[in-house]
N, CA, C and O atoms as a Tinker XYZ file with bonds, in Angstrom:
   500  protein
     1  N    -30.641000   24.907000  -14.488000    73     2
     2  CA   -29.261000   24.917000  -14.013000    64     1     3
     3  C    -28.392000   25.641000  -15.040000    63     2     4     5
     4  O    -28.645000   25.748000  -16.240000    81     3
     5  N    -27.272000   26.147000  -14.353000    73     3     6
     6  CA   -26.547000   26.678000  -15.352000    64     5     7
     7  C    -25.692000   25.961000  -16.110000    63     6     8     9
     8  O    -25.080000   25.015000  -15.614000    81     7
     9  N    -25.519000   26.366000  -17.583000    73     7    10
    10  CA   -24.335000   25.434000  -18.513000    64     9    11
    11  C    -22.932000   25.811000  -17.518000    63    10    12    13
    12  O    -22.251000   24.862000  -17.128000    81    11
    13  N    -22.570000   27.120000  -17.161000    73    11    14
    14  CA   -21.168000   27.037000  -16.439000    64    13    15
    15  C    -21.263000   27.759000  -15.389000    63    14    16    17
    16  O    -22.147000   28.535000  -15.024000    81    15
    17  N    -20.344000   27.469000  -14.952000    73    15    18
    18  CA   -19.850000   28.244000  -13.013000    64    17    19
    19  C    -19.701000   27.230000  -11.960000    63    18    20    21
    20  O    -19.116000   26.150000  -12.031000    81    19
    21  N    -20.460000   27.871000  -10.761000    73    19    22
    22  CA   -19.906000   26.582000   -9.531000    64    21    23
    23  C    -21.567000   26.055000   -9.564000    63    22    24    25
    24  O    -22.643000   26.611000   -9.782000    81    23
    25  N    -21.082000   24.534000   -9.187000    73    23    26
    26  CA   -22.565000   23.730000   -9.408000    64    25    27
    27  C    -21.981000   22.509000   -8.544000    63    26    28    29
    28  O    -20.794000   22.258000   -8.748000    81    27
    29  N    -22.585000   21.807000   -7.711000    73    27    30
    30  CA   -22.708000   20.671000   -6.966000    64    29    31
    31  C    -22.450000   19.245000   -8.060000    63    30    32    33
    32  O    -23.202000   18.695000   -8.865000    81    31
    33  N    -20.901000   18.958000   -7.609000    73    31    34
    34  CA   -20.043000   17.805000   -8.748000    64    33    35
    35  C    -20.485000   16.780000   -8.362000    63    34    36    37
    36  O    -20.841000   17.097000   -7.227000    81    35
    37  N    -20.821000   15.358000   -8.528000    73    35    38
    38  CA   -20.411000   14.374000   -8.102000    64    37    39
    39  C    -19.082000   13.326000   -8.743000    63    38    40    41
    40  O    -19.504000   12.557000   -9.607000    81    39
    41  N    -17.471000   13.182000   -8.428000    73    39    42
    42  CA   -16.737000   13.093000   -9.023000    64    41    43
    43  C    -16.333000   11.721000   -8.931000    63    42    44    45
    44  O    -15.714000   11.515000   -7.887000    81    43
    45  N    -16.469000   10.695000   -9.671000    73    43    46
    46  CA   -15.679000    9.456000   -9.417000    64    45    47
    47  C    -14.185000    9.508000   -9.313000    63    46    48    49
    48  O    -13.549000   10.272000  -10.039000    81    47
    49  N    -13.784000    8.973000   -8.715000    73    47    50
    50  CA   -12.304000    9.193000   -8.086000    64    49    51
    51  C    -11.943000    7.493000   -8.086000    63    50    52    53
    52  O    -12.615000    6.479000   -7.898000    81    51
    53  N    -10.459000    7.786000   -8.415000    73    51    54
    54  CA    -9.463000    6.259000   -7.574000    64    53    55
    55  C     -8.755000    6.344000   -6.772000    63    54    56    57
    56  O     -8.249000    7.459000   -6.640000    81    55
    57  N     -8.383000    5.393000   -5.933000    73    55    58
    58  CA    -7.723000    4.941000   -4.762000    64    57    59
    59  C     -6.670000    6.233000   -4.631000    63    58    60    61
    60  O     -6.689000    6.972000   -3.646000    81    59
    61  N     -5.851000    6.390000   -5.631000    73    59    62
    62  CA    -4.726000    7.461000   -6.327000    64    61    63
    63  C     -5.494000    8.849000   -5.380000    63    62    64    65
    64  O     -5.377000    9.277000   -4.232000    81    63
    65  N     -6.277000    9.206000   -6.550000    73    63    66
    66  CA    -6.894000   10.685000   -6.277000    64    65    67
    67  C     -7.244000   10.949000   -5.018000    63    66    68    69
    68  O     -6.945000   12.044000   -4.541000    81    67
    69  N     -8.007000    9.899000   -4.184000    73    67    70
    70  CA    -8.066000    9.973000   -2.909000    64    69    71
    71  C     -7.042000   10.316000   -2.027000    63    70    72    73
    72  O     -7.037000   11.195000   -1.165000    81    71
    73  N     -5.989000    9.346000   -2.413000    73    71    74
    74  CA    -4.268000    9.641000   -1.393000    64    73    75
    75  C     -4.109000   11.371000   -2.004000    63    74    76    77
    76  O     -4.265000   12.374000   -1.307000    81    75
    77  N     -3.821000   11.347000   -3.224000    73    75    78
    78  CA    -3.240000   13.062000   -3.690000    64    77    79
    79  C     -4.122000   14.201000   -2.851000    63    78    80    81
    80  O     -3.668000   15.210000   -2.310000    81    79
    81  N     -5.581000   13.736000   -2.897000    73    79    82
    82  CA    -6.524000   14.731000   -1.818000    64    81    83
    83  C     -5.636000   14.905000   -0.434000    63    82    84    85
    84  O     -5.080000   15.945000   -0.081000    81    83
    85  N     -5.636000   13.488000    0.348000    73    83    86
    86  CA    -5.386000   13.472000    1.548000    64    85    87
    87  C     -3.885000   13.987000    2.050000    63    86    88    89
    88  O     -3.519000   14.379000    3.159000    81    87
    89  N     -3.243000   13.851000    0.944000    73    87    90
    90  CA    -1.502000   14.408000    1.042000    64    89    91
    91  C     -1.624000   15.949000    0.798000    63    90    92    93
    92  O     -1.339000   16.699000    1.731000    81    91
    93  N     -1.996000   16.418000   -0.296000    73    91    94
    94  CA    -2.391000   17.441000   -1.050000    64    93    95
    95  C     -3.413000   18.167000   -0.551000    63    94    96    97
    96  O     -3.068000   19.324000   -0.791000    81    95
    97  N     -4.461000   18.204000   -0.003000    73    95    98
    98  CA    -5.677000   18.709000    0.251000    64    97    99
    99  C     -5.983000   19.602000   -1.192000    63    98   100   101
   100  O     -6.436000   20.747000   -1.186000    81    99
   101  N     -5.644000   18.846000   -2.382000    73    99   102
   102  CA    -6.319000   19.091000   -3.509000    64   101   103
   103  C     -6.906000   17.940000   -4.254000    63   102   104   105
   104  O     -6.496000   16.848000   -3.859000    81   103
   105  N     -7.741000   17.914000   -5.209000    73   103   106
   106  CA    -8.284000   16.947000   -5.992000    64   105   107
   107  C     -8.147000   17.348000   -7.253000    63   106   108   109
   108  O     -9.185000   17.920000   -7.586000    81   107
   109  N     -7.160000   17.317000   -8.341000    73   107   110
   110  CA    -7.156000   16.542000   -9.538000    64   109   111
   111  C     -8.012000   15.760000  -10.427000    63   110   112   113
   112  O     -7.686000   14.618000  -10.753000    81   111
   113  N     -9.367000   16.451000  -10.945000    73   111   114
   114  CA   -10.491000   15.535000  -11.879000    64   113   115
   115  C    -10.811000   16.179000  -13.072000    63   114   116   117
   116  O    -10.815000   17.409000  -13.105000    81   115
   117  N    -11.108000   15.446000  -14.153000    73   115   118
   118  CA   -11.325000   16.383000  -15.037000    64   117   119
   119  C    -12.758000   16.308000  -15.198000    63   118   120   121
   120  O    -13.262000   17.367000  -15.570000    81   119
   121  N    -13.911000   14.900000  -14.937000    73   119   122
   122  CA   -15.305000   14.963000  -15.484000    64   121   123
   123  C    -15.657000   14.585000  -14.290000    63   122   124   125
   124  O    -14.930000   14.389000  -13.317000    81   123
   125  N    -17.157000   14.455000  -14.412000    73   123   126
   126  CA   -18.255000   14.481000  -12.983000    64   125   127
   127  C    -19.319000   13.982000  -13.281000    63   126   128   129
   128  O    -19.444000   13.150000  -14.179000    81   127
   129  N    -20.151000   14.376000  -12.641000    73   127   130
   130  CA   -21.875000   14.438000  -13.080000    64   129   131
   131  C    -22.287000   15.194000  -11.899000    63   130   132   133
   132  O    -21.825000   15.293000  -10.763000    81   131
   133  N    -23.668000   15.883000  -12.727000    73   131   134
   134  CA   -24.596000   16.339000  -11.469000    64   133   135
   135  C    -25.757000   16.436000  -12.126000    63   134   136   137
   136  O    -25.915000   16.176000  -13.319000    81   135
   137  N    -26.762000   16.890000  -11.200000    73   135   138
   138  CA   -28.383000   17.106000  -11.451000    64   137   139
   139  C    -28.623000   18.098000  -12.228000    63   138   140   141
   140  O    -28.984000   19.126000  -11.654000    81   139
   141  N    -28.519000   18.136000  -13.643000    73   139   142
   142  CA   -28.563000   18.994000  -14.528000    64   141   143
   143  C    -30.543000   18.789000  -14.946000    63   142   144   145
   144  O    -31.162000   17.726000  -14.916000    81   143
   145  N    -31.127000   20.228000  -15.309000    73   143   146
   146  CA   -32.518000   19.706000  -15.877000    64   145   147
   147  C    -32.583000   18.480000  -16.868000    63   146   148   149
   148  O    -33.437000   17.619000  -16.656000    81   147
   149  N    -31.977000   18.392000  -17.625000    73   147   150
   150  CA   -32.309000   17.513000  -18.699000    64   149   151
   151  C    -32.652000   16.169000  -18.230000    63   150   152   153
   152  O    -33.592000   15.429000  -18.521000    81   151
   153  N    -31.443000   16.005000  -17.258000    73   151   154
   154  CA   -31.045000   14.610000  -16.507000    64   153   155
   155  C    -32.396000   14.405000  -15.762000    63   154   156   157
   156  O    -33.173000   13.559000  -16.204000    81   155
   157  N    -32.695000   15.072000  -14.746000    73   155   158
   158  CA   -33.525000   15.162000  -13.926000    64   157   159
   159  C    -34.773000   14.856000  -14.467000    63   158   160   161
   160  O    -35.509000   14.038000  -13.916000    81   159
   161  N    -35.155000   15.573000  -15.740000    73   159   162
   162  CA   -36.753000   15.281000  -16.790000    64   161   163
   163  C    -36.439000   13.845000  -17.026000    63   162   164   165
   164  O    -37.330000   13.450000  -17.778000    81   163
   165  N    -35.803000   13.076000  -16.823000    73   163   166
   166  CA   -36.180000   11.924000  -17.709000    64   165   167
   167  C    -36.002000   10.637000  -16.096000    63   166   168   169
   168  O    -35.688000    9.447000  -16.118000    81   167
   169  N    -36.300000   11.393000  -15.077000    73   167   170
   170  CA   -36.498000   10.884000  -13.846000    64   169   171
   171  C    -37.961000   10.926000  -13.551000    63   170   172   173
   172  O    -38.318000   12.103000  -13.612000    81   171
   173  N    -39.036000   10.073000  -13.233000    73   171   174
   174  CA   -40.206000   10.613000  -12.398000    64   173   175
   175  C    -40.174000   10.283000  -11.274000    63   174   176   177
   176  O    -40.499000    9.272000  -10.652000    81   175
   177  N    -39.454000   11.886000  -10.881000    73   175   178
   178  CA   -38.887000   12.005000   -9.666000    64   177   179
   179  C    -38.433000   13.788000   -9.488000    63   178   180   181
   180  O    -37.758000   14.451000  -10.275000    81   179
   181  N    -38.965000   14.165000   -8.389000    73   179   182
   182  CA   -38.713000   15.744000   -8.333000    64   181   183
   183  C    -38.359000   15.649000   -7.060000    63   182   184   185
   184  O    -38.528000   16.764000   -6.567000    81   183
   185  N    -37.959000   14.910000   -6.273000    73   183   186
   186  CA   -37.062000   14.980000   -4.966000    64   185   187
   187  C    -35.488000   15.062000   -4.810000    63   186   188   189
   188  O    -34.587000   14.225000   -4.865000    81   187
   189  N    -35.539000   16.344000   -4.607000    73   187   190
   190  CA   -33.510000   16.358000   -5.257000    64   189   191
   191  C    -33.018000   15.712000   -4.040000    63   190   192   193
   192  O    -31.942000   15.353000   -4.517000    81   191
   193  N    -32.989000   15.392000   -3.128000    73   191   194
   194  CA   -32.724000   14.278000   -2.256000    64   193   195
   195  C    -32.539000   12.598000   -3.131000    63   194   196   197
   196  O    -32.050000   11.600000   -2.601000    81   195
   197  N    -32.994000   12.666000   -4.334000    73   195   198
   198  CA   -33.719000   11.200000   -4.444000    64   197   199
   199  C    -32.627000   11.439000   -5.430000    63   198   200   201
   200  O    -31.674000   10.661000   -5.447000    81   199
   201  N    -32.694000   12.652000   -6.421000    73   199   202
   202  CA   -32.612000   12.739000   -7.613000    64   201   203
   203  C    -30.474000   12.751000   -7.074000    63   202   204   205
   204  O    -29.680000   12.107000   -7.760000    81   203
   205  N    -30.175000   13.273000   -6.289000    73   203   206
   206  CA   -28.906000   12.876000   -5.946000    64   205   207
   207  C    -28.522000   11.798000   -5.334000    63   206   208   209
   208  O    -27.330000   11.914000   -5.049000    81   207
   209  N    -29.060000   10.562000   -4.911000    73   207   210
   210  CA   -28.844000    9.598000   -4.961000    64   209   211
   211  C    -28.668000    9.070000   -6.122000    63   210   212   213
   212  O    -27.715000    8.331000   -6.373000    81   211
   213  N    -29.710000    9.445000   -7.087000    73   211   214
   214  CA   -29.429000    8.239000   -8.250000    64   213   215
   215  C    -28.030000    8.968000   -9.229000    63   214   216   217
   216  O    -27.461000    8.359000  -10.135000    81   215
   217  N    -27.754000   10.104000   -8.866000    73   215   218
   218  CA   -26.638000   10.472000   -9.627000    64   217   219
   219  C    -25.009000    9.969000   -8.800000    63   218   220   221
   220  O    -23.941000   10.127000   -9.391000    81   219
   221  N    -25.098000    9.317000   -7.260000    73   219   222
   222  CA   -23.942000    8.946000   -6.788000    64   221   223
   223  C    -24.281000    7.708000   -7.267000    63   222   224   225
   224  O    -23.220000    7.119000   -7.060000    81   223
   225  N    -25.059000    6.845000   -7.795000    73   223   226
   226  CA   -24.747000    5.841000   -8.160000    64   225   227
   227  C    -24.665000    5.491000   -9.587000    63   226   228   229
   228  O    -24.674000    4.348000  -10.043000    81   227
   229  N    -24.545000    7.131000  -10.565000    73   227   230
   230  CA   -24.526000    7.186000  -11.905000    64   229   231
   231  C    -22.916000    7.222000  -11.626000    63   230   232   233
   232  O    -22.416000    6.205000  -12.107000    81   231
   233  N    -21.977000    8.035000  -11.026000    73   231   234
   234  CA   -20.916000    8.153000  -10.643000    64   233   235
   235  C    -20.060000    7.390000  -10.187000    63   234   236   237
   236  O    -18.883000    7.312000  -10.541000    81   235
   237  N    -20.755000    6.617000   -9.149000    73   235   238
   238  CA   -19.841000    5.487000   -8.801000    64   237   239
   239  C    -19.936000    3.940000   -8.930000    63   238   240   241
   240  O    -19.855000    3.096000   -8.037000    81   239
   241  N    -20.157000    3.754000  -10.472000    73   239   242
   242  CA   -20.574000    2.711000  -10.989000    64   241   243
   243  C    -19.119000    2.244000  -11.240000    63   242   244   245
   244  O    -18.832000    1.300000  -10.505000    81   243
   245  N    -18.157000    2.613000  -12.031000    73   243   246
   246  CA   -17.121000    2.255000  -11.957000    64   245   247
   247  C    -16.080000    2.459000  -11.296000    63   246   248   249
   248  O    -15.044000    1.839000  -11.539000    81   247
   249  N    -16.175000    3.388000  -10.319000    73   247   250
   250  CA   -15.306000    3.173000   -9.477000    64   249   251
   251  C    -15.258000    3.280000   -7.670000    63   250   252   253
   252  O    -14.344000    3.332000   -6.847000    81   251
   253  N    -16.880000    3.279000   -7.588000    73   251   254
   254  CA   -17.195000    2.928000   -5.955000    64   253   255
   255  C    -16.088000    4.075000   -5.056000    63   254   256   257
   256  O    -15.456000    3.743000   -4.054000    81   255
   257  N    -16.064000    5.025000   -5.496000    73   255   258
   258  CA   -15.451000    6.562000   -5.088000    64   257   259
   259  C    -15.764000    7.370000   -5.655000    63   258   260   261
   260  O    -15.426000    7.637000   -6.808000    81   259
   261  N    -17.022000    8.369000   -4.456000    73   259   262
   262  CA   -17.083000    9.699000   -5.129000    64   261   263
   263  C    -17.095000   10.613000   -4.452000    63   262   264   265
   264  O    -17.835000   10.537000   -3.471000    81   263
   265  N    -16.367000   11.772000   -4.636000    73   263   266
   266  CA   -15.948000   12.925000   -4.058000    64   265   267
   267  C    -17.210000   13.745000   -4.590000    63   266   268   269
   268  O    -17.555000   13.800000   -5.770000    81   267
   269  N    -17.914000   14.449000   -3.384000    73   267   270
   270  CA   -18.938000   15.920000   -4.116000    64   269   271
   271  C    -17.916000   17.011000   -3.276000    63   270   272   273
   272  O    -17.267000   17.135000   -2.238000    81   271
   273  N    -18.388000   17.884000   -4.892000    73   271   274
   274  CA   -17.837000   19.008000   -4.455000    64   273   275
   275  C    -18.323000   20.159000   -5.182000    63   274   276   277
   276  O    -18.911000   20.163000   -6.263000    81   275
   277  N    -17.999000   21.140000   -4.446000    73   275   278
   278  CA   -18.969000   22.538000   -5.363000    64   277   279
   279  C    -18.010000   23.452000   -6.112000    63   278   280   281
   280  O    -17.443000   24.411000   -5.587000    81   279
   281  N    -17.870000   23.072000   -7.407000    73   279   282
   282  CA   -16.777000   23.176000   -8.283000    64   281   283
   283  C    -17.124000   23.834000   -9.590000    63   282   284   285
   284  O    -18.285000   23.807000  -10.000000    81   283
   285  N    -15.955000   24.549000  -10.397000    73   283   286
   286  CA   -16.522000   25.404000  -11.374000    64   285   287
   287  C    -16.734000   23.926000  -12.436000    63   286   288   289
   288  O    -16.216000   22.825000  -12.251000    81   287
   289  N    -17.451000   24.247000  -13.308000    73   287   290
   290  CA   -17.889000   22.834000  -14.222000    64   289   291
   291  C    -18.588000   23.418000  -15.471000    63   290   292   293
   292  O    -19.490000   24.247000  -15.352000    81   291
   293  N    -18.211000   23.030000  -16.519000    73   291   294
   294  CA   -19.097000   22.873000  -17.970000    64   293   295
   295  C    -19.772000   22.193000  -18.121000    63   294   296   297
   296  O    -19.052000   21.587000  -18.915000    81   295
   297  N    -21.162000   21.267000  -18.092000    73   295   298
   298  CA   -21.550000   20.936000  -18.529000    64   297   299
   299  C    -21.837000   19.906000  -20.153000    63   298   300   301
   300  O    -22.797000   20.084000  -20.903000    81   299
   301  N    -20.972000   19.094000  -20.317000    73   299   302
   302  CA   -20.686000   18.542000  -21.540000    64   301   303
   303  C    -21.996000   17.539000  -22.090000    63   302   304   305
   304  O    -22.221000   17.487000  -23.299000    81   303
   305  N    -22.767000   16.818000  -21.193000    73   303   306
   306  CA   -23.758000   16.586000  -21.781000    64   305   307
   307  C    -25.346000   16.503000  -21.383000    63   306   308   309
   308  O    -25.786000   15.372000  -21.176000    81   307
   309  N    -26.352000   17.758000  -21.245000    73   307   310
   310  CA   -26.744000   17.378000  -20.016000    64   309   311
   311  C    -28.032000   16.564000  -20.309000    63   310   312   313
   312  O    -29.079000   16.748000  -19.688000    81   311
   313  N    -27.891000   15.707000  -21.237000    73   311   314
   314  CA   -28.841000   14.242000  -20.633000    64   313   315
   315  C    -28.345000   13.446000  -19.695000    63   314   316   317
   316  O    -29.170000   13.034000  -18.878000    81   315
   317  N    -27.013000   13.036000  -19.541000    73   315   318
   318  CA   -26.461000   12.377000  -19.162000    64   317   319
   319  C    -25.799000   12.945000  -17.738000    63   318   320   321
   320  O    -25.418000   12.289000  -16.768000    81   319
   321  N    -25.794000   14.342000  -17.938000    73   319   322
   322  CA   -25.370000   14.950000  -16.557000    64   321   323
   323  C    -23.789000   15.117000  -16.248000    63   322   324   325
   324  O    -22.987000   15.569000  -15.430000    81   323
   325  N    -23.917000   14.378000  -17.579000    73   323   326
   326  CA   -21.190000   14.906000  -17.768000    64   325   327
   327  C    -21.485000   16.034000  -17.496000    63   326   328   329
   328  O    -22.500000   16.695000  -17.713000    81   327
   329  N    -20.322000   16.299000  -16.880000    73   327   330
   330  CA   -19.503000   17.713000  -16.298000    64   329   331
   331  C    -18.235000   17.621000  -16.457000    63   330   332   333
   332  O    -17.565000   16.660000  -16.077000    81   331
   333  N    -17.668000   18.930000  -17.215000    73   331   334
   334  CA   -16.600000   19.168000  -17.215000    64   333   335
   335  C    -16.221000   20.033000  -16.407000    63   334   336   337
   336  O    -16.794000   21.111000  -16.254000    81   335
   337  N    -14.886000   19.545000  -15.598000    73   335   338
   338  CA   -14.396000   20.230000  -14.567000    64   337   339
   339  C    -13.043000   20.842000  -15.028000    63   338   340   341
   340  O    -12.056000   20.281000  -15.503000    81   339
   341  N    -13.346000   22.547000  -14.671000    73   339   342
   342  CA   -12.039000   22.945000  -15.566000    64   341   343
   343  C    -10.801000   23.458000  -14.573000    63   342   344   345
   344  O     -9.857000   24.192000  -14.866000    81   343
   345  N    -11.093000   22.886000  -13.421000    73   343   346
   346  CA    -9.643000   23.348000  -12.424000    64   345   347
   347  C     -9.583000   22.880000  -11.474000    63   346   348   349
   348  O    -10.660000   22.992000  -10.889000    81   347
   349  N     -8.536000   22.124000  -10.669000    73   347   350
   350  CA    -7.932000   22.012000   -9.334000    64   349   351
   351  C     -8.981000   22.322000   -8.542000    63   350   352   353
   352  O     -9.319000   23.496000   -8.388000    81   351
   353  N     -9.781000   21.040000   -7.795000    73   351   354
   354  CA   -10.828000   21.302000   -6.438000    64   353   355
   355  C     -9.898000   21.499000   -5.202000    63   354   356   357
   356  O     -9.012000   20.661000   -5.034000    81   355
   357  N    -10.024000   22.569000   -4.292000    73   355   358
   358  CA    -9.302000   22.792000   -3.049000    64   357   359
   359  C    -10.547000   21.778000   -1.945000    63   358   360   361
   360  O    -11.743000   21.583000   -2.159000    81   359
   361  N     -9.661000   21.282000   -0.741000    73   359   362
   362  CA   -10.504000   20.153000    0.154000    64   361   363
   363  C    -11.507000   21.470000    0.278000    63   362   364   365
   364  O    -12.661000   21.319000   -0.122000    81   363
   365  N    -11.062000   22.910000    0.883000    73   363   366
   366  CA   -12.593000   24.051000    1.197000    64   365   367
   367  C    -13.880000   23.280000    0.624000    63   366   368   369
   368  O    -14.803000   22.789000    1.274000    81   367
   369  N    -13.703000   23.303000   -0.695000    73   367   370
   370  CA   -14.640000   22.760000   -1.984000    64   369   371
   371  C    -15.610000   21.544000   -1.460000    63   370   372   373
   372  O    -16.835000   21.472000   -1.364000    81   371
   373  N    -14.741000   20.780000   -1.212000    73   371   374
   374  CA   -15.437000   19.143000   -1.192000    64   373   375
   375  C    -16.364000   18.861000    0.424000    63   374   376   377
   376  O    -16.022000   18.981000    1.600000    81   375
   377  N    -17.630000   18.448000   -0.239000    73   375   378
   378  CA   -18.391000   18.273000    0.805000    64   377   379
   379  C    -18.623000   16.951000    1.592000    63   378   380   381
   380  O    -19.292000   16.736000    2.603000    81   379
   381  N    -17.825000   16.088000    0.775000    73   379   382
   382  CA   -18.371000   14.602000    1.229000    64   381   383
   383  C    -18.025000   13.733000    0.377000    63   382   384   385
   384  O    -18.401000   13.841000   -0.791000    81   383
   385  N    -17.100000   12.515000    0.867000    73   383   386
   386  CA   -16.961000   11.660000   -0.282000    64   385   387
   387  C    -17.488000   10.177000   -0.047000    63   386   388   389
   388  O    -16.853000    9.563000    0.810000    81   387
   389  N    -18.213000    9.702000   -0.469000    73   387   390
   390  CA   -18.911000    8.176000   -0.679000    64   389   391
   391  C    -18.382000    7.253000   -1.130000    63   390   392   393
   392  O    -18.163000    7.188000   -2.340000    81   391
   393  N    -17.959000    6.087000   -0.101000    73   391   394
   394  CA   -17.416000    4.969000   -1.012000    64   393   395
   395  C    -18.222000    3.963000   -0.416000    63   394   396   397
   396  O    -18.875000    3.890000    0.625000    81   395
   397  N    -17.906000    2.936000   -1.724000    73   395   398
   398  CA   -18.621000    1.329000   -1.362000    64   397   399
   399  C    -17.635000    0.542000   -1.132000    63   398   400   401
   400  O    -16.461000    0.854000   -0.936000    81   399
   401  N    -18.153000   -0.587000   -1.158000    73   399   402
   402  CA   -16.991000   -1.827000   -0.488000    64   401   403
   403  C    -17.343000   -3.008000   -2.225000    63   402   404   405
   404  O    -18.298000   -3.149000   -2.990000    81   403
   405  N    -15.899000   -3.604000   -2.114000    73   403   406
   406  CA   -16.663000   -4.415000   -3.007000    64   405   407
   407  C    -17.406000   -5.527000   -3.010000    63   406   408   409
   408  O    -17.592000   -6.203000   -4.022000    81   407
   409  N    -17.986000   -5.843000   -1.615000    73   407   410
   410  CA   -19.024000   -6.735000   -1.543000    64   409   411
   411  C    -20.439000   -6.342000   -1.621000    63   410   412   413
   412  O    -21.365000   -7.141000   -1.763000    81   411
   413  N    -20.572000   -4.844000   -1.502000    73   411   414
   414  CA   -22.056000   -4.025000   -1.593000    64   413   415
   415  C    -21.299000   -2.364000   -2.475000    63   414   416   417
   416  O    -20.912000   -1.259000   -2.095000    81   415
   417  N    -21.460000   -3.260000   -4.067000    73   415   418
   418  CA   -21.210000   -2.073000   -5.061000    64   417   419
   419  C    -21.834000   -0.650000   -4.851000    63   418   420   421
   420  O    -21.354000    0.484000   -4.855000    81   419
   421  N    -23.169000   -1.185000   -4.657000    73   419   422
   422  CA   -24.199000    0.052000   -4.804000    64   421   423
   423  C    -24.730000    0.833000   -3.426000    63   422   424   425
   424  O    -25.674000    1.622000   -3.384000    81   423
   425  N    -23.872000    0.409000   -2.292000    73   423   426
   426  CA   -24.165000    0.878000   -0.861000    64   425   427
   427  C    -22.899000    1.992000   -0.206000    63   426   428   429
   428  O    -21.953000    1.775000    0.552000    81   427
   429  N    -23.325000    3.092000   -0.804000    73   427   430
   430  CA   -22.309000    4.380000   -0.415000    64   429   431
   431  C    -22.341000    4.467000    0.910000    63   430   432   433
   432  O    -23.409000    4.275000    1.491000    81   431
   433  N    -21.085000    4.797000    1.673000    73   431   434
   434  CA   -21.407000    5.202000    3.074000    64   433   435
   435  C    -20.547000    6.648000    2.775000    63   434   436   437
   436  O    -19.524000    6.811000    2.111000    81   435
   437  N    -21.283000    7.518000    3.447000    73   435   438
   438  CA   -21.118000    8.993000    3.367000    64   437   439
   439  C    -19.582000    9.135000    4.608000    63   438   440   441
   440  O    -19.570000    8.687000    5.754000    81   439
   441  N    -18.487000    9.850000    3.938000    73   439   442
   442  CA   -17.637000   10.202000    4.935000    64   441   443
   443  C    -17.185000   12.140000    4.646000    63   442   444   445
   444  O    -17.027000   12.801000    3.620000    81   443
   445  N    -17.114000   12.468000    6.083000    73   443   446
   446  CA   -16.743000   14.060000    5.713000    64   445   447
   447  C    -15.410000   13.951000    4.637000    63   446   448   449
   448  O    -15.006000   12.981000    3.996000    81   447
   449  N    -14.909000   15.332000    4.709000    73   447   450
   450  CA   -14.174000   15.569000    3.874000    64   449   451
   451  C    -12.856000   15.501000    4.356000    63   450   452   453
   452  O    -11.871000   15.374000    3.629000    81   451
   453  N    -12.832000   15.605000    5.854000    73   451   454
   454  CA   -11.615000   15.567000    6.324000    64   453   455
   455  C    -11.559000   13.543000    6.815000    63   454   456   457
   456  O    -11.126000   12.968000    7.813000    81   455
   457  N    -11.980000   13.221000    6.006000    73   455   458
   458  CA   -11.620000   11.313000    6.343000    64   457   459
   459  C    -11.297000   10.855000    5.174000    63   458   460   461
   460  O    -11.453000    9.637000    5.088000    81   459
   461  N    -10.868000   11.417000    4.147000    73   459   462
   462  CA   -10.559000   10.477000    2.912000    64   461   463
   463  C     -9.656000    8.642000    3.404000    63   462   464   465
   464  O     -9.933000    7.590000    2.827000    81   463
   465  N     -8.848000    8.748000    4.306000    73   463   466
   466  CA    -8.229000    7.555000    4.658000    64   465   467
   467  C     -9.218000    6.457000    5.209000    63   466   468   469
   468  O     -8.935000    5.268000    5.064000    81   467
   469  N    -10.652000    6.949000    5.990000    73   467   470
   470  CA   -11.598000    5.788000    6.489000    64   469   471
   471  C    -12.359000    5.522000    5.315000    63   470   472   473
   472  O    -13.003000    4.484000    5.170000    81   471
   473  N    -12.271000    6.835000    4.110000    73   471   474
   474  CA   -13.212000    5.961000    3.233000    64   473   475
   475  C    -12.564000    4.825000    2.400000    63   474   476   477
   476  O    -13.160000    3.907000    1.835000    81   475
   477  N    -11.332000    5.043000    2.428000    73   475   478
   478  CA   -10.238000    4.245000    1.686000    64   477   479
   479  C    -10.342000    2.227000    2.327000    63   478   480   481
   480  O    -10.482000    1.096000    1.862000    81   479
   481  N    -10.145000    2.965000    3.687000    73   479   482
   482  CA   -10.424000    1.998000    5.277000    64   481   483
   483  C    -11.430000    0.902000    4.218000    63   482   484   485
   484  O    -11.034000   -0.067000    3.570000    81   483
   485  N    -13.067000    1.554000    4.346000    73   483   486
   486  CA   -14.016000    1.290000    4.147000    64   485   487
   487  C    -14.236000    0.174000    2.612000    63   486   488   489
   488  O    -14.775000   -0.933000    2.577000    81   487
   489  N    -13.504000    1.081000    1.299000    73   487   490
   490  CA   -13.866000    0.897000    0.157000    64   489   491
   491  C    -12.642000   -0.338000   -0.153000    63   490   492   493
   492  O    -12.874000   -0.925000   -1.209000    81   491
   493  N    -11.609000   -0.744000    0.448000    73   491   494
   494  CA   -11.184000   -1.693000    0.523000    64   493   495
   495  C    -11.715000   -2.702000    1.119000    63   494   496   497
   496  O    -11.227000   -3.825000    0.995000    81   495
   497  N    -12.744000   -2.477000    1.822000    73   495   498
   498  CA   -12.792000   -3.525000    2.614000    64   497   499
   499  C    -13.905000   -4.677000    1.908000    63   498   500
   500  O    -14.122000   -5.751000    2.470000    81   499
């Protein structure tokens, strides 16, 4: 993978960032994660299907909101798979955002990009 350019984000987000998306049809983030090699070697696991699951739930550990999006990004650590995000995501960008509820932390339900308010719906609930 590359250290910089556009690369597949996974962005934890709050309640906040979500509304500014949905008012704005921009997103405001500065860090991420994604499936960087490093990250990935210390998985035994070569199913990037699999291997992006376990990174929405590296992401939305603290805050059960995550926006993916295909965004320019640095790379800040890649064992860990930080990403630095160095500009303003346009909604074009964002492919899908995942939220949980807080009775099932670790159970993302996938919503397009144009529903930020049902995932809100959802992650309150």
């Amino acid at each position: 993978m590359r250290k910089n350019g556009p690369m597949r984000v996974w962005i934890p987000v709050t309640v906040s960032q979500v509304k500014e998306l949905a008012d704005s049809n921009v997103l405001t983030a500065q860090t991420g994660f994604s499936v960087t090699d490093s990250w990935a070697q210390t998985w035994d696991e070569t199913d990037p299907e699999v291997l992006e699951a376990e990174i929405l739930q590296v992401a939305g550990v603290d805050s059960r909101l995550v926006v993916v999006a295909e965004c320019l990004g640095e790379v800040q650590n890649p064992e860990t798979g930080q990403i630095l995000i160095s500009n303003p995501i346009a909604k074009a960008q964002i492919q899908a955002i995942f939220a949980a509820s807080a009775a099932e932390p670790e159970d993302f339900l996938w919503f397009g990009p144009t529903e930020p308010g049902e995932a809100l719906v959802w992650h309150s609930s």
